[in-house]
N, C-alpha and C positions, 0 to 999 in steps of 0.2 A: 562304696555305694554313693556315699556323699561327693564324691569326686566324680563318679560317670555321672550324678545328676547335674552339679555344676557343671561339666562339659557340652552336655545335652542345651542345658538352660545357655551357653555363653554361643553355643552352635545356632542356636537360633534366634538370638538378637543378634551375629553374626551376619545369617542369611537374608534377615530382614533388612536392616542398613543397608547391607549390599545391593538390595536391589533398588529402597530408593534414601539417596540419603539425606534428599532433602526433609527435612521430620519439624514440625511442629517446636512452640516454644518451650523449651524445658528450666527446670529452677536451676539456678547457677551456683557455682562453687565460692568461695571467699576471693574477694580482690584481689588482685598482684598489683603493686606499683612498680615493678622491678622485675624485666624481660629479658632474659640470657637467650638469646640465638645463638646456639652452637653447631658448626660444620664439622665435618670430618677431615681431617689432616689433609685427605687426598679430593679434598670437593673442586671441582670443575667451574669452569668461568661462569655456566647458568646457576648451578647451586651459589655461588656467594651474589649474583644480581640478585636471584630469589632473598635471599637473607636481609640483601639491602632493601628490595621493593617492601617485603614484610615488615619492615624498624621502619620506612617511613610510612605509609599506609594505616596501622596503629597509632604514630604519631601527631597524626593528623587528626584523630578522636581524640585520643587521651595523651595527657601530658606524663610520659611515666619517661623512668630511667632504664634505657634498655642500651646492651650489649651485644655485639656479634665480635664472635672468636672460634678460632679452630680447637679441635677436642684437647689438643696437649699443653693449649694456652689454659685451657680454663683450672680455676681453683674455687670450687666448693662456694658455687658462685650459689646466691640468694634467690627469693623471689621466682619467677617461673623460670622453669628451665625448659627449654624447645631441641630438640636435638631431630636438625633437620638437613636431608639430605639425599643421597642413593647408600643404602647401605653398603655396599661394598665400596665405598670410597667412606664409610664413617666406621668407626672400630665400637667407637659406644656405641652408634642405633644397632650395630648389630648382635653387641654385648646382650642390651635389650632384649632383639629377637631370642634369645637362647637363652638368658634366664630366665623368661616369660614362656617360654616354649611358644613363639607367635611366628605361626607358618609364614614362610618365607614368602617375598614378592615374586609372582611369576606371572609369564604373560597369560595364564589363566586364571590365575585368582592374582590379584583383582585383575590383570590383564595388561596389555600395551596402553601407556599413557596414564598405569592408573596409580593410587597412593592408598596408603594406610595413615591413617592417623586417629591415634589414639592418646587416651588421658593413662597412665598406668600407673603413676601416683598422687600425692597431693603436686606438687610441685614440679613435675614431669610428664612433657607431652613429646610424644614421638608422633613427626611431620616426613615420615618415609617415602619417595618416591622411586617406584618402577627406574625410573632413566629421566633425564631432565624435565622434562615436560611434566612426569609426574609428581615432582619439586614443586612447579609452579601452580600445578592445581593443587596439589592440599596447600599450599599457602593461601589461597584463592579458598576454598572451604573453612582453612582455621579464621578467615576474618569473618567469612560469614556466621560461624560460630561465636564470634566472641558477642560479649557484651559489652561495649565501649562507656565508660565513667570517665567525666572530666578526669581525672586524675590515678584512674585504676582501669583496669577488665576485669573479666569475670567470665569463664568458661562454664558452657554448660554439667550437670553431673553426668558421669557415664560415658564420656563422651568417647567414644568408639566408630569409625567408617573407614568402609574397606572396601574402595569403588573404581570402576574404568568406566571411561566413554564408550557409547553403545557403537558408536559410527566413528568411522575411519576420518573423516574428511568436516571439519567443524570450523566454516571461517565467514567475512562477509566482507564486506568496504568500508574504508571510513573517511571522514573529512567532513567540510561544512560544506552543506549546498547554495547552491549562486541563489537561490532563494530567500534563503538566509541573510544571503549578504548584501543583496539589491532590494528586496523588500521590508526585512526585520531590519536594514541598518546595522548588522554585529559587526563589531571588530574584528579583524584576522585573528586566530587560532593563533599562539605562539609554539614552537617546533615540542616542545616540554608539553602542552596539551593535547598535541597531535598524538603525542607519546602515550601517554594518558588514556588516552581513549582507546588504544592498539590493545594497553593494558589491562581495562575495567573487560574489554571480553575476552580477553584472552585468559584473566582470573575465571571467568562465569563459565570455559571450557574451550575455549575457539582455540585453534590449532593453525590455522591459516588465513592468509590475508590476502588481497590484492592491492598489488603494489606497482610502482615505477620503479625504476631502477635509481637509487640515489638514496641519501641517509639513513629513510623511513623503511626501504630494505634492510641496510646493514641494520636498524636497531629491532626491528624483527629473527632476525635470525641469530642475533647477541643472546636472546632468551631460547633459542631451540625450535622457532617457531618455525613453521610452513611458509611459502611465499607462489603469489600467483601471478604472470605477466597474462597480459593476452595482446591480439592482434585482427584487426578486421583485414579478412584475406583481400579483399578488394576495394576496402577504404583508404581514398589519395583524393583531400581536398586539395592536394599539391598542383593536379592534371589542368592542364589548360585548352587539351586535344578533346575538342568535342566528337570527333570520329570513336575515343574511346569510352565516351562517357556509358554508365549501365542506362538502364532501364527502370530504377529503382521504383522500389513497388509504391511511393505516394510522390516519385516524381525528384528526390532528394539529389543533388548533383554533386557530391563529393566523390562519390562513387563512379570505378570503373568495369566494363563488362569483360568477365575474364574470357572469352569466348571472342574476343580482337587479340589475335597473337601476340601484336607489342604490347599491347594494354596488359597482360599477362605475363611477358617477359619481362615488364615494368613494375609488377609487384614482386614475381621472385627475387628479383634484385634490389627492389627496397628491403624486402624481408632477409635477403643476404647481411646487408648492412644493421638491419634491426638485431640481428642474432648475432653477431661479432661485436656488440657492445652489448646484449641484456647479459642479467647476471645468471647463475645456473637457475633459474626459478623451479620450484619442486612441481609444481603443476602449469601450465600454456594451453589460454582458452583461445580459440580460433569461433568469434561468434557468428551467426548464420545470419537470418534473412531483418534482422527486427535492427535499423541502423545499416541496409547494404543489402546484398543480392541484387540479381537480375532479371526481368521480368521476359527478357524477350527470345524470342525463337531461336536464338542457335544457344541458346543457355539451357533452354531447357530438355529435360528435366534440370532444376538449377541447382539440386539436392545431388544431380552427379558433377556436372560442373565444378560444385563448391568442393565436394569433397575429394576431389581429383586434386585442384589446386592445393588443397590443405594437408594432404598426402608429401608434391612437391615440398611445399613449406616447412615438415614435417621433418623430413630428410635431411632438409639443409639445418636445423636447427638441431638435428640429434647429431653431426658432425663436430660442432661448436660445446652441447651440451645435451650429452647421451644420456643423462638418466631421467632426464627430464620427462613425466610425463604427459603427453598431449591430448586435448579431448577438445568436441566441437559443439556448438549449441543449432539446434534447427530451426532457431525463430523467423515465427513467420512463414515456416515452409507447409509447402502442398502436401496433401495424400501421394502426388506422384514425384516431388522432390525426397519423401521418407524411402520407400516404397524402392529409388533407385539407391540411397546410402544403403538399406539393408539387403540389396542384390548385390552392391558391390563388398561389403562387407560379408557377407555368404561363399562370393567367390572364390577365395582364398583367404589363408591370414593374415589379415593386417596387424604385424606387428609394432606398427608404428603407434597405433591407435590405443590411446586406454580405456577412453572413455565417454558413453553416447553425451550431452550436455542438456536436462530442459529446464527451457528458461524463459519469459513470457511472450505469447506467441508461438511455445512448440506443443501447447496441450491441442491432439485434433479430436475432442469428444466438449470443449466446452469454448462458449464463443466469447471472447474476451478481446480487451482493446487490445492494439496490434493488427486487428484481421487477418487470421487466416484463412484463406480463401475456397479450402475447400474442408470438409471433415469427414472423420472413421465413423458414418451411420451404420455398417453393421455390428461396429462396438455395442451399439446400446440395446441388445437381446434382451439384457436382465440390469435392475440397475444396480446390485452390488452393495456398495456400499457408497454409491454413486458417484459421479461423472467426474470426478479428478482424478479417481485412482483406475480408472479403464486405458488411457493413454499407455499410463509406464507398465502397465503390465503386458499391455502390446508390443513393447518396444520391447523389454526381458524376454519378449517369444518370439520375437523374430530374429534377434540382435544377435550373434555368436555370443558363447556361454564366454569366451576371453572377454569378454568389454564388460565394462562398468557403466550403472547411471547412475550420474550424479547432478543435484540439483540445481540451479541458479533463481531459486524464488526472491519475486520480488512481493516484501512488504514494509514498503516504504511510504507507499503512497496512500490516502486514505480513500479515494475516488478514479475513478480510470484509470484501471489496472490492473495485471494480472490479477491478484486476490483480492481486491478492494472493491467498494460499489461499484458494479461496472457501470450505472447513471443511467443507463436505461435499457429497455430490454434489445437482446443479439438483433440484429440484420441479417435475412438471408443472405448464406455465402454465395458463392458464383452459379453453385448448381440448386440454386433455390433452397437450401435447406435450414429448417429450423433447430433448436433443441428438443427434446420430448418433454412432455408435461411433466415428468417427475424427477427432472434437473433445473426446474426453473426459479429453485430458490435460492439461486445464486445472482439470479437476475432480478430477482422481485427484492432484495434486499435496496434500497435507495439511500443516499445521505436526507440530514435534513434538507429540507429545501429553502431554508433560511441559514441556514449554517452555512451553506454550500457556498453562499456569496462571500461571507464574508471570509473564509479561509481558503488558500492555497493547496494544489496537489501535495504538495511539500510543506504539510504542518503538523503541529506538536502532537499527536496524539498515541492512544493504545488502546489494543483489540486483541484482549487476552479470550474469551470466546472463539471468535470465528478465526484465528490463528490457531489455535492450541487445535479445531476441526483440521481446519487444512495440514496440518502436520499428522497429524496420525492418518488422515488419508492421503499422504503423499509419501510421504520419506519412510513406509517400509519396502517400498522397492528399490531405493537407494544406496549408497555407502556412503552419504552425506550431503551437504548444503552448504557453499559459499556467497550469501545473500546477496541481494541488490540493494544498497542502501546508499541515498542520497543525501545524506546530512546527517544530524545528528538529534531531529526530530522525531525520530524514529525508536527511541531508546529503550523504550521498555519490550514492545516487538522484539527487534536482536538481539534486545538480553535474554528473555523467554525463548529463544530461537536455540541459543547454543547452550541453555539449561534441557531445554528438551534432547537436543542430539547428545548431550550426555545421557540422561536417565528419560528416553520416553514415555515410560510411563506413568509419569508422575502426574499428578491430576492438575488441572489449572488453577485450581483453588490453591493446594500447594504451588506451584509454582509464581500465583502471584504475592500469597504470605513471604515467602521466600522475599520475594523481590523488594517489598515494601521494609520488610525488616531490615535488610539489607543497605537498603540506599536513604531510608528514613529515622530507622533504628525503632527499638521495639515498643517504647512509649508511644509513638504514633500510626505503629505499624499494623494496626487493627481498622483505624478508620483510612489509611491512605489505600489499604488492599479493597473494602469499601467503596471507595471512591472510583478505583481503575476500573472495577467491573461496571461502576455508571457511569463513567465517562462513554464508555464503550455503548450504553444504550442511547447518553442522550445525543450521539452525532447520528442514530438512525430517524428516518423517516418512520413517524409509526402512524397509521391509517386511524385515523378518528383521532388524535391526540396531536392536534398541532403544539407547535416549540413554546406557542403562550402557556400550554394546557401541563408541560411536561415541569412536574412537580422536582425531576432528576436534577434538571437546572440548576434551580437553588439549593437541593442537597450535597449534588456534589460540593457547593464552592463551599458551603460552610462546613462538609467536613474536611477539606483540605485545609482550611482558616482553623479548624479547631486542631487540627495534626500539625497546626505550627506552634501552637498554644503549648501543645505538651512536648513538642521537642526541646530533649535541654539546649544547652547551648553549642556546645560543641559538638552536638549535630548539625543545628541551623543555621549559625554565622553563616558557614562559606556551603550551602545545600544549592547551587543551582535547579537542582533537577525540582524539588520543592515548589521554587519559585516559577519555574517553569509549569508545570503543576497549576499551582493556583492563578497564575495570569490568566491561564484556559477557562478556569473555572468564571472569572470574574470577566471576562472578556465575554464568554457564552449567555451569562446572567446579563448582560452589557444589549446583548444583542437580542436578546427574548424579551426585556421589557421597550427596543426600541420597536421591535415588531410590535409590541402588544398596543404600544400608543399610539403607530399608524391604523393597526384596526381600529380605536377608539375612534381617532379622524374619521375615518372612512364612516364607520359606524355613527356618529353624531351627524353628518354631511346626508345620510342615508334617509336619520331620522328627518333633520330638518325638511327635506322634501317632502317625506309622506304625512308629515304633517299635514301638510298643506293641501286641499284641495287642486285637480292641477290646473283648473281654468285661473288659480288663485297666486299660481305658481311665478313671482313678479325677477323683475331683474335684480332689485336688490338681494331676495332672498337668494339668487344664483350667485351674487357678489360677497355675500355673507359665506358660501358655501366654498370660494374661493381664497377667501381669507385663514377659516380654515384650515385649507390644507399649508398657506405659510408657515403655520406651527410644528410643522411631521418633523422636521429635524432639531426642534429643541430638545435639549436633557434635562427628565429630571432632576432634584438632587442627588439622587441616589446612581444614575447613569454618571452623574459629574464624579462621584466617590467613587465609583466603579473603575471608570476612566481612569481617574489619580492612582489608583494602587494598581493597574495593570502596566500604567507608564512607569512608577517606582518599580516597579518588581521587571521590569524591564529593564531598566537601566540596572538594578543591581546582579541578575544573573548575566546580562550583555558585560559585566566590569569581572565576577565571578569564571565565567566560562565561555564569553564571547557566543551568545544564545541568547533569541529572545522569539515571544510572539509574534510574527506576521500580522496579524491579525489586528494588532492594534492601531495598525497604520490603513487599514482597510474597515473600518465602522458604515462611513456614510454609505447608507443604500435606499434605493425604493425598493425595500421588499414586498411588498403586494400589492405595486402597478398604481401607486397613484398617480404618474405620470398618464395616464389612462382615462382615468376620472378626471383630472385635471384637462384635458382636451374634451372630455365628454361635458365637459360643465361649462366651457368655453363654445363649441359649437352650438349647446342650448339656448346659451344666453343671446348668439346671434342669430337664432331660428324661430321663425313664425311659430305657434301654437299648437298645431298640428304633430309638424316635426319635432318641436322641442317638447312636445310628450314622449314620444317612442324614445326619444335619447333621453330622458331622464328615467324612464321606466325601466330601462336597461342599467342603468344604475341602482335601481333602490330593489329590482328583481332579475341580476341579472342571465342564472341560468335558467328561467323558467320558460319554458317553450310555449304555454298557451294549455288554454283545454284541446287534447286533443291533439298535441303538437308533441314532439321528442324531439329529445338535446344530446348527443354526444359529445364530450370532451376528452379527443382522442388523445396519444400521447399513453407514457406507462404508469399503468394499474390504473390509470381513469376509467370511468365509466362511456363505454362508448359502444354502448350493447349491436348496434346497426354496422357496425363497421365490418364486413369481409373476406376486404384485402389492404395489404402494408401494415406497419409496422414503427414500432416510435420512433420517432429519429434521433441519432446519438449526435449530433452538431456539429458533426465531423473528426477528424484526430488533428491535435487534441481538443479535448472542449475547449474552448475558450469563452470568459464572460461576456467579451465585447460582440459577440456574434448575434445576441439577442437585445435589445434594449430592455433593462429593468422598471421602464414606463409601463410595458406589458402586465396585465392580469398574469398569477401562474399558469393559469389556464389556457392562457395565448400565448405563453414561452415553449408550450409542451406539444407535441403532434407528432401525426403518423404522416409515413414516408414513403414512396419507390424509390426505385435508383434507375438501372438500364430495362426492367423489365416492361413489356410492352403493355400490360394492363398497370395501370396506377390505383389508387388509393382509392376504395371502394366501399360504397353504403349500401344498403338492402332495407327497404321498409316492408313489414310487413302490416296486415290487417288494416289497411288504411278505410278510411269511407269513401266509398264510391262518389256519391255523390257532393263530395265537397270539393273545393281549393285548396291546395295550398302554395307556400311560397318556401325555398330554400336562403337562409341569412349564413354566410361561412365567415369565420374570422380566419385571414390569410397574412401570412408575414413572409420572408425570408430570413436566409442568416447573413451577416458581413463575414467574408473570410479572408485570412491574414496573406500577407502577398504571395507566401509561398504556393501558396494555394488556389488565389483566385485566378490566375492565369489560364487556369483550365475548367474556369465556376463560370461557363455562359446560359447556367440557365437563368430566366427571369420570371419567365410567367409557365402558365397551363392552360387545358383547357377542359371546360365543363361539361360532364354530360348530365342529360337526364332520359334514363334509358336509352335511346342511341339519337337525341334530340340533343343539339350544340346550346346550352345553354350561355354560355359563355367561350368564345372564339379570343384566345391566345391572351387572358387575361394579366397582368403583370401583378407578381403580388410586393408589396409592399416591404422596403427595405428595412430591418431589424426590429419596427415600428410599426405593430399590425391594425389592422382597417376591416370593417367589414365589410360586407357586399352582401346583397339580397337581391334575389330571381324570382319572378314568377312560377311556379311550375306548368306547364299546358295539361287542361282537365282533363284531356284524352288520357294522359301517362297513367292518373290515378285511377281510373274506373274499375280495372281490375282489382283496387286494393293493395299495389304494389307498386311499389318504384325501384329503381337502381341510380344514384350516382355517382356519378363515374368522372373522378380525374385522369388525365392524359396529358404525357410529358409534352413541349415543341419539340418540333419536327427534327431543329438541328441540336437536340440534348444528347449526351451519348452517343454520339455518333465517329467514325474513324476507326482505325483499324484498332486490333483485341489491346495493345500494350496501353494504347493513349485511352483508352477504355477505361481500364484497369487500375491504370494510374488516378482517373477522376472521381471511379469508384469508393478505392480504397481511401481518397483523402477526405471523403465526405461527399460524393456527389450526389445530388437528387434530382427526381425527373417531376414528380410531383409530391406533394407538400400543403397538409392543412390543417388547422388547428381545433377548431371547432365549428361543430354544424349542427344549426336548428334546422328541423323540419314544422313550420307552422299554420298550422290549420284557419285559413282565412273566415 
């Protein structure tokens, strides 16, 4: 009895582990100073790297004496003993199985890729793996498991997990990004960190990588690991024949249109040459429209096109390397580029083909940077579980049952981008269409808008929240995720990324304990887990709580600063990630008390006017007011302290791990437009009395429209209750800072847009007085846009309606540095109690045939453009 009850009781802390085995922190067993790794006589070139990575990895914490030898070297060796390997290359782990009666590894319990690893005495831990791979994951668990002491470890009690990865396909990218290295200043990566990095996720579960063919291959596939080449079917910055150049969708010229025979016969045969030197890679991505495609009429549909060519390509590479297999991504492509892959893939089988590929740009139910041009509106009947997981399940029901999806998400980026802020709300696609109101909280989510300045697309953060969402509503239609990641900014994302495609269900809350213990250790690992979840709030925008107001601020940094307090030491000497960490914290704080002093400025400058009387209002007090603002870029003490330990903590993880903050090299801003005020305080002081009221009252009141009057401040989630028609504008792709001037009020940075359509940007008053006046004041700007781009950016001005009366004829608005204008209204328009104004592109904006259209479109174009508008009641 007592036996089937212990059976029962060992069966169900069995099954529990099993499913998730990341568990909370448990009390530990007594010290080891003294580590025996033992292999099996018969262990394989990855079981003894495993063994090596293990002795240094530990060593690296704890200074102990540790040992690797094969089973018939050993002698009744001391201290812990590790008996690790594939059992049937080891004689003891299997001894083990069979004295223990401990079911055997199969590919269903724990499964392919998976391990056992168990405590089964005081002084012996069986580290069993399935086949190689699952060698290196329970090496990769037993460190996360231990407890590292200067001079000992210490294993949890009980310690028992018996686990596989959920998903077939577990990898992402690695290296530092040019951001990195042109803006934070890091030194290069040496080939041993590049290693390192292959390795820290390939411990956390990743199975596969993308790679070039050359070292960083071979030392991938040394461990058992996966390897991914890819190839842009129609990407040749090489071409100098502009006869074959594509069409590309924002205009890009490296690209050739495969729909020119030569120009087509000219990639099969660089593609000959590319596959008679890649190595046998286990998976070859052929990626679609996001970087390449064609926009123009004998391409389209470009979705058969492409996948016509990638077929050829296809063939010639499984000649070379047959087992190879090949999948495509559809970024960027149309409803009618999907629409022909899955007729031609219906047609017969394509057995060339393994696997469909999305990846940012091929979601058609949600409007994200990239632009796709057109999207699945009868997808959204019902919303599900909403608007990310409608796409793949369209694809799993059109797609033949032979093909696989598999993902290429990108979270890399913290702003414009597939899952990150997308900055402002969607643009009608081509066929005029918006999202539905109950998908739009993907778009109302915004960065701060002081943060935003001062950090890079490619900066340090983590978003354990709204990642841990987007994975459970994406990757159960899958068989895995080979990320998009640009550097090494990104780190706790892609660690969280390939903990989740092993055990999805693990909560976020675990998986960030997990991580903080992990890369922190467990005396700090309470407040650094703390911390990530705030990090995470305080780069949101949140409505009513501006970045002075956000308390998270200075919580985060000091519990980062106190998680270094209680790190011993042989956590913290060599901790980049830490350091990295807290720079953010002290950089963030760096940057909320400079905003806070520019409101102070602003706010004293405010007061000193309404002080005053305004017939009283003298030159000097406007000279006073301009002195002032001299002071917006001094730093506190406490900014100068903040400064100092962002730059040390820079340099020492820049010397650690060739990593550092961007950010600290980007401080100096006007964040809230006192370049603005400062013109405004300068045209007073040179204006008669009259005028230099209304420009000072615009300062010390500026959105108040009058009795009687109303203000809209278009742009997204502003108030702008009068407006329509259009839409915020996204500042083209990609954003870029310089398009706007930071002299601008926020208010004048933000506004709604058209593009080609023939009504522009549109007001509605209602309830007005009959019998009164009024006048219309709009603040207009434009954007600068970078050369690529402005070749085909001739718009400059618009024009004005009020109701179908020319208020303004082809007006020019003002370059990055915005201006107001103010119209009369005619009292006729108002009598009814209603108005309409109405902007209207020029004549020659968007004009030319669909591709040069399309191209102007997609890279940012606009027909009309405004930022804000009083209606005031004279």
């Amino acid at each position: 009895m007592k036996s089937l009850l212990k059976a029962l009781l060992l069966s169900f802390i069995f099954f529990n582990l099993a499913q998730n085995p990341i568990r909370a922190e448990k009390p530990t067993l007594p010290g080891y100073s003294q580590v025996h790794i033992i292999l099996g006589d018969e262990a394989g070139r990855v079981e003894k790297l495993v063994a090596g990575l293990l002795k240094e990895r530990i060593l690296e914490k704890s200074k102990l004496k540790i040992s690797i030898s094969k089973e018939s070297a050993t002698d009744n060796a001391g201290g812990l003993v590790i008996y690790l390997g594939i059992p049937e290359n080891h004689a003891l782990l299997q001894q083990q199985f069979e004295k223990r009666r401990i079911q055997a590894l199969t590919a269903l319990a724990p499964g392919i890729e998976g391990f056992l690893l168990q405590q089964v005495d005081l002084n012996l831990v069986l580290a069993a793996g399935i086949d190689d791979r699952g060698c290196l994951y329970a090496a990769g668990e037993l460190l996360r498991q231990l407890t590292f002491g200067e001079n000992q470890i210490q294993l949890p009690q009980n310690l028992i997990i018996r686990t596989a990865p959920a998903f077939g396909i577990r990898g992402t990218q690695f290296g530092q990004s040019g951001v990195a290295k042109s803006l934070a200043k890091v030194r290069d990566w040496t080939d041993a960190e590049t290693q390192r990095v292959i390795l820290d996720y390939a411990l956390a579960g990743a199975n596969i990588f993308s790679v070039d063919n050359g070292p960083m291959y071979e030392f991938i596939k040394s461990y058992g690991l996966m390897t991914q080449g890819g190839f842009g079917a129609n990407t040749a910055p090489e071409n100098k024949n502009p006869e074959w150049r594509a069409s590309e969708s924002i205009g890009r010229e490296n690209y050739v249109c495969p729909s020119v025979p030569a120009a087509r016969a000219f990639m099969l045969q660089k593609f000959e040459e590319f596959a008679k030197t890649a190595p046998s890679y286990d998976l070859l991505k052929f990626h679609g429209g996001d970087g390449g495609g064609c926009e123009c009429d004998l391409c389209k549909p470009y979705g058969l096109t492409f996948i016509e060519l990638v077929a050829d390509m296809a063939a010639i590479f499984h000649r070379y390397h047959p087992a190879t297999k090949v999948y495509f991504t559809n970024q960027k492509f149309d409803n009618a580029d999907d629409e022909a892959i899955f007729a031609y893939l219906n047609e017969k089988p394509r057995d060339w083909l393994w696997a469909w590929g999305y990846g940012p740009g091929s979601d058609a139910t949600t409007w994200q940077p990239g632009h796709r041009q057109t999207h699945r509106m009868d997808l959204f009947r019902y919303p599900g579980f909403g608007p990310y997981g409608l796409y793949p399940q369209e694809i799993l029901r059109q797609m033949p049952a032979r093909h696989k999806l598999v993902y290429f998400n990108e979270i890399t980026h913290w702003r414009y981008a597939q899952h990150a802020y997308i900055q402002m709300y969607p643009r009608a696609d081509k066929n005029g269409d918006l999202p539905p109101h109950w998908g739009h909280d993907i778009y109302e989510r915004k960065p701060d808008q002081y943060l935003t300045q001062v950090y890079n697309r490619l900066t340090f953060f983590a978003w354990p929240r709204q990642y841990h969402r987007i994975f459970n509503d994406l990757m159960r239609y899958g068989v895995g995720d080979i990320t998009h990641s640009s550097g090494n900014h990104d780190h706790f994302n892609q660690w969280m990324w390939q903990r989740l495609l092993w055990a999805p269900r693990t909560s976020v809350e675990d998986v960030v304990d997990e991580y903080a213990r992990a890369w922190f250790g467990p005396e700090a690992a309470s407040l650094m887990a703390k911390a990530i979840f705030q990090l995470e709030e305080n780069l949101e925008e949140i409505p009513g709580t501006p970045l002075t107001e956000k308390g998270g601020i200075d919580s985060y940094y000091r519990m980062v600063t106190e998680a270094g307090k209680l790190m011993p030491e042989n956590w913290k000497s060599n901790n980049w990630l830490w350091r990295m960490f807290l720079q953010k914290g002290a950089l963030d704080r760096y940057t909320q008390l400079a905003v806070g002093q520019q409101i102070q400025i602003q706010t004293e400058i405010e007061n000193l006017i309404t002080a005053n009387p305004e017939k009283d209002i003298t030159d000097q007090i406007l000279l006073s007011a301009l002195e002032k603002l001299k002071t917006s870029a001094d730093e506190t003490s406490e900014m100068v302290s903040l400064k100092a330990e962002a730059t040390q903590l820079g340099e020492e993880s820049n010397a650690l791990f060739g990593t550092r903050n961007e950010g600290l090299f980007n401080l100096n801003h006007d964040f809230i437009g006192l370049g603005w005020l400062e013109r405004q305080l300068n045209r007073a002081l040179a204006a008669k009395e009259v005028e230099r009221n209304t420009l000072l009252a615009m300062i010390t009141d500026y959105d108040n429209p009058g009795e009687g009057g109303q203000y809209d401040n278009l742009g997204t989630a502003n108030p702008a209750p009068n407006v329509v028609f259009g839409y915020p504008y996204d500042h083209g792709q990609p954003f870029v800072q310089e398009m706007l001037s930071e002299g601008n009020r926020p208010s004048q940075r933000s506004m709604h847009f058209t593009q080609d359509e023939a009504q522009g940007v549109t007001l509605h008053y209602q309830d007005l007085d009959p019998k009164a006046t009024y006048k219309i004041r709009l603040t207009l700007v434009r954007p600068w846009f970078q050369e690529r781009y402005a070749m085909r950016m001739n718009q400059k001005s618009e024009t004005i309606y009020a109701d179908n009366e020319v208020l303004a004829q082809d007006i020019e608005l003002p370059l990055q540095m915005s201006d107001q204008f103010t119209f009369e209204v005619p009292v006729r328009l108002t009598k009814d109690g209603e108005l309409t104004i109405r902007f209207q592109k020029a004549a020659d904006v968007a004009t030319g045939d669909r591709v040069t259209v399309e191209q102007w479109r997609n890279s940012g174009g606009w027909g009309t453009l405004v930022s804000e508008v009083w209606l005031i009641k004279n």
